[in-house]
C-alpha positions in Angstrom: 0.0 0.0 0.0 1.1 3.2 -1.3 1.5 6.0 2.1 -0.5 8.2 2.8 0.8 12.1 2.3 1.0 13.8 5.5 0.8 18.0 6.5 5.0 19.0 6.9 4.3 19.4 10.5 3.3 16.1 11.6 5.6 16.1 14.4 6.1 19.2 15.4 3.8 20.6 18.3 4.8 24.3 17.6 4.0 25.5 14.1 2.9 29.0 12.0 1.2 28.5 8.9 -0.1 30.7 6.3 -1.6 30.0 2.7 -0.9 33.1 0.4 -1.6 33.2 -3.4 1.1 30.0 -4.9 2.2 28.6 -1.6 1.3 26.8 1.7 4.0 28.7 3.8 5.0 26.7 6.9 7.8 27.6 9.7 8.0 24.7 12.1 9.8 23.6 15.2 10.6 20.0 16.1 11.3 19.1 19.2 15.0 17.7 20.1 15.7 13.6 19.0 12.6 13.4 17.4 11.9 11.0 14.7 9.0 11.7 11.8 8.8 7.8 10.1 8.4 7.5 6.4 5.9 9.4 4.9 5.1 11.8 1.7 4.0 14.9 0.9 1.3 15.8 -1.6 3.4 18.9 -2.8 6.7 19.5 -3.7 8.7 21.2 -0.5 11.4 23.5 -0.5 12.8 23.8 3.2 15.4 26.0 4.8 17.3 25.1 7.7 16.9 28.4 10.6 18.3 26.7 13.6 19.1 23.2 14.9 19.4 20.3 12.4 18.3 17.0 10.9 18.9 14.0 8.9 16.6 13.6 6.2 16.5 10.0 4.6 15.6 8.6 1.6 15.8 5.1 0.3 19.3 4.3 0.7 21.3 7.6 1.6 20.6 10.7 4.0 22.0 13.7 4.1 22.9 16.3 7.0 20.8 19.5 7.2 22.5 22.3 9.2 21.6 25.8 9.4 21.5 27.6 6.3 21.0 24.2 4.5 18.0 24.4 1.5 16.5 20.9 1.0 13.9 19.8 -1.6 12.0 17.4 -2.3 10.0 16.4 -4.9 5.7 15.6 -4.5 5.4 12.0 -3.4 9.0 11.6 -2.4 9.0 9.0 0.3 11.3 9.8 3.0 12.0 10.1 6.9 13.6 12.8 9.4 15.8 12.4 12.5 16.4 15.1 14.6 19.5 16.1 16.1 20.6 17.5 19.9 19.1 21.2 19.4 16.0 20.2 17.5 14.7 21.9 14.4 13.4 25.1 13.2 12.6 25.1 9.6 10.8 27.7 7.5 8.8 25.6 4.5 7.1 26.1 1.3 4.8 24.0 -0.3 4.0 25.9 -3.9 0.5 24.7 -5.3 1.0 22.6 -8.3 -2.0 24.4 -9.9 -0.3 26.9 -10.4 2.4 25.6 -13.2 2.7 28.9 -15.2 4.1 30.6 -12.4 6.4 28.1 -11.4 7.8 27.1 -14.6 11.2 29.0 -14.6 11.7 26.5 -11.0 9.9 23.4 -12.0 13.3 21.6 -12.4 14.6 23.0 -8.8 10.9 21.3 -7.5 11.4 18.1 -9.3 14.7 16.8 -7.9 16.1 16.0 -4.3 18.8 18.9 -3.2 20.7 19.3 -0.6 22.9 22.8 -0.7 23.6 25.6 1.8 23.0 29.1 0.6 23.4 31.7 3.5 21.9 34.4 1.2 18.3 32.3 1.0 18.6 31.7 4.8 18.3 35.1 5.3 15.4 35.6 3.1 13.7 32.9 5.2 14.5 34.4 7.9 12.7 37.8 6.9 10.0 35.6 5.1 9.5 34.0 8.9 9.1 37.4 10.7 6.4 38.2 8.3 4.4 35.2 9.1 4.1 37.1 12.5 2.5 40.5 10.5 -0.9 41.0 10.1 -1.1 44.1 7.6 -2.7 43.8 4.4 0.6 44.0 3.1 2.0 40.7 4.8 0.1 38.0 2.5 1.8 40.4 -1.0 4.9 40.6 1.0 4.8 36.6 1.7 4.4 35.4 -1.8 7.0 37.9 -2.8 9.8 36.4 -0.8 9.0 33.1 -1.2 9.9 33.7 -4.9 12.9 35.4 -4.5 13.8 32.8 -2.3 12.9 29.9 -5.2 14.1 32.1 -7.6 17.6 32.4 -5.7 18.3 28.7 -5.1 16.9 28.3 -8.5 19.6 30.3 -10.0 22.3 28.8 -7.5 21.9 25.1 -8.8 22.1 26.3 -12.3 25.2 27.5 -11.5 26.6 24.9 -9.9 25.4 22.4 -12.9 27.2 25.1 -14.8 30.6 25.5 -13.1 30.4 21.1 -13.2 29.3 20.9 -9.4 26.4 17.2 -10.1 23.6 17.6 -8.0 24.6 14.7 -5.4 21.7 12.2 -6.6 23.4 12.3 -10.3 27.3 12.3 -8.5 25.6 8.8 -6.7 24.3 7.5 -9.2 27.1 7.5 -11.6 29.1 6.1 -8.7 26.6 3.4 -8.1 27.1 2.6 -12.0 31.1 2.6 -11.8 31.0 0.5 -8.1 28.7 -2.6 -9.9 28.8 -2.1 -13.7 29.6 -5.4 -14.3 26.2 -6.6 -12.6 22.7 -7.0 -13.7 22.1 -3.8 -12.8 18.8 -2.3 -14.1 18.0 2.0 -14.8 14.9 1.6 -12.1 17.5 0.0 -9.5 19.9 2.7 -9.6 16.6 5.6 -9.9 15.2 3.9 -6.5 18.5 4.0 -4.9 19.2 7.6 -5.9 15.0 8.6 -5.6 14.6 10.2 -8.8 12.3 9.0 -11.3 13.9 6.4 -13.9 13.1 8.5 -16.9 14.6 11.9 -15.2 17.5 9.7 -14.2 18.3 8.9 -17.6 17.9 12.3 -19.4 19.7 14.0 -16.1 22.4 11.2 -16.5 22.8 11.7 -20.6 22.7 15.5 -20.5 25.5 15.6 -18.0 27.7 13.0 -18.7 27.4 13.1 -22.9 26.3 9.3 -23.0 23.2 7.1 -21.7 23.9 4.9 -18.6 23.4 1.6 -20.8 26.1 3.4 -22.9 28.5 4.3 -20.0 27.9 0.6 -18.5 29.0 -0.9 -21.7 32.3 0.9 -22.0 33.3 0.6 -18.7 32.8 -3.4 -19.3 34.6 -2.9 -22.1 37.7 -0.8 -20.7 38.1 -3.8 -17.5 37.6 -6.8 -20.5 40.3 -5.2 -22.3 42.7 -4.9 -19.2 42.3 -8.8 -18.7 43.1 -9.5 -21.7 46.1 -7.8 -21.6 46.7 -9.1 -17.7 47.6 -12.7 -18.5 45.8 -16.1 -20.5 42.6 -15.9 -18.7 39.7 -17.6 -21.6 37.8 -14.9 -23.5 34.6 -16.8 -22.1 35.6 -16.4 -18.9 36.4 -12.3 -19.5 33.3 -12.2 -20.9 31.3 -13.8 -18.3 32.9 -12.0 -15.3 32.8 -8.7 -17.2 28.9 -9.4 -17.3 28.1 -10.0 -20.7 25.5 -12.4 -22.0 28.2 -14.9 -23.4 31.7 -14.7 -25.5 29.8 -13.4 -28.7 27.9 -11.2 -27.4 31.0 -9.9 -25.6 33.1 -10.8 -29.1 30.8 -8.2 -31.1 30.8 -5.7 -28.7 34.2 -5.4 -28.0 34.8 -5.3 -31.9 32.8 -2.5 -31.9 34.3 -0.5 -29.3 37.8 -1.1 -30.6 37.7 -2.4 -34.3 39.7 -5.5 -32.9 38.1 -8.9 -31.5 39.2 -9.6 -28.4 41.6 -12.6 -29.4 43.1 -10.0 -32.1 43.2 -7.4 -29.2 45.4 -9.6 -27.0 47.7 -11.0 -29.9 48.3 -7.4 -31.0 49.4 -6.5 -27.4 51.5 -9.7 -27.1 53.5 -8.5 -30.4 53.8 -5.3 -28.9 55.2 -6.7 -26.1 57.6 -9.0 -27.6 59.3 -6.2 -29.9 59.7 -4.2 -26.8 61.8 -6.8 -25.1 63.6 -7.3 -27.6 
């Protein structure tokens, strides 16, 4: 059975919440060593870390949140938090999905896990918090203003990174993942559940920033160990092929033909002559 999505402050006993044009606006305190068990929200949330901290788990990995730290997560994310010593205090925004035209420019920001400190949009939560506590008619205008700046900010700041060649940390896993057991079975949806992005956004995340698909990258590091055996010692090519996690030795045969214009039994004699003139 799928979970249930529950309100971000389950778990807290000391809350202010105010809903204002785009966003459910939430700033939240959690009391110390407190544990909120897996759950989801029905919204996207973008968080920022005030004071105290938390670990916030996914499926297979967590990640610290200190002060200052922005987390995101995307709608039906399924995940857990832990809280530290001090507690929490977190200021949260939940934008409404409805309202797609005016979140476009941050719909990729919204759509993957993040974990990144930005002191500049801490202190814009921080003044977004303290208007939570006005009651002017200019509060709910001056609300929905700094929640955008504030998405717009961290918006900009990941482009950047993704820009200077900083991965987000789900895409720096996932190709680690890949590299640690590429000579397994290992399937697209494994590696996207591990990592908790979506398969398909796993894939054109994966191809966009490292210039091949995953199936593709997979492949050629098989390839690249196959050919250092082959070059190690006598081993059979249907045992390189078999422990480099190919199908059998032809399937491993045409594909390493491909790669390097060679078979592998050419590869290794051409290596051997190499050799031999060398010694000579």
């Amino acid at each position: 059975m799928a979970p249930r999505p529950v309100p971000v402050t389950m778990g807290s006993p000391r809350f202010r919440t105010r809903e204002v044009g785009a966003f459910h606006v939430t700033e939240a305190w959690f009391p110390p060593r407190a544990l909120l068990p897996p759950h989801v929200h029905d919204r996207a949330v973008f968080g920022v870390m005030l004071e105290g901290s938390f670990d916030h788990l996914f499926t297979g990995r967590m990640y610290d949140c200190t002060p200052d730290t922005i987390l995101t997560e995307p709608a039906g994310e399924r995940h857990a938090n832990r809280m530290e010593r001090l507690g929490a205090h977190v200021l949260i925004l939940q934008p409404d999905p409805t309202c797609a035209e005016l979140l476009h420019p941050v719909r990729s920001l919204l759509e993957e896990i993040h974990n990144i400190r930005h002191p500049g949009v801490a202190h814009l939560a921080w003044r977004l918090a303290r208007e939570l506590q006005t009651t002017d008619t200019a509060a709910p205008l001056a609300v929905e203003a700094g929640a955008l700046e504030m998405l717009a900010v961290a918006s900009r700041q990941v482009a950047l990174d993704h820009a200077a060649g900083v991965a987000p940390k789900w895409l720096a896993r996932a190709r680690e993942l890949v590299e640690e057991r590429y000579r397994e079975r290992l399937q697209i949806a494994e590696i996207a559940r591990e990592v908790g992005i979506h398969p398909a956004h796993l894939a054109r995340a994966f191809r966009e920033r490292y210039r091949e698909p995953i199936a593709g990258f997979m492949r050629r590091r098989r390839l690249e160990w196959a050919a250092a055996q082959l070059l190690a010692g006598e081993e059979p090519l249907s045992a390189i092929a078999h422990r480099a996690g190919f199908a059998d030795q032809s399937h491993f045969t045409r594909s390493f033909k491909a790669w390097s214009r060679m078979t592998p039994a050419a590869y290794r004699k051409a290596h051997a002559v190499a050799v031999d003139r060398e010694s000579r």
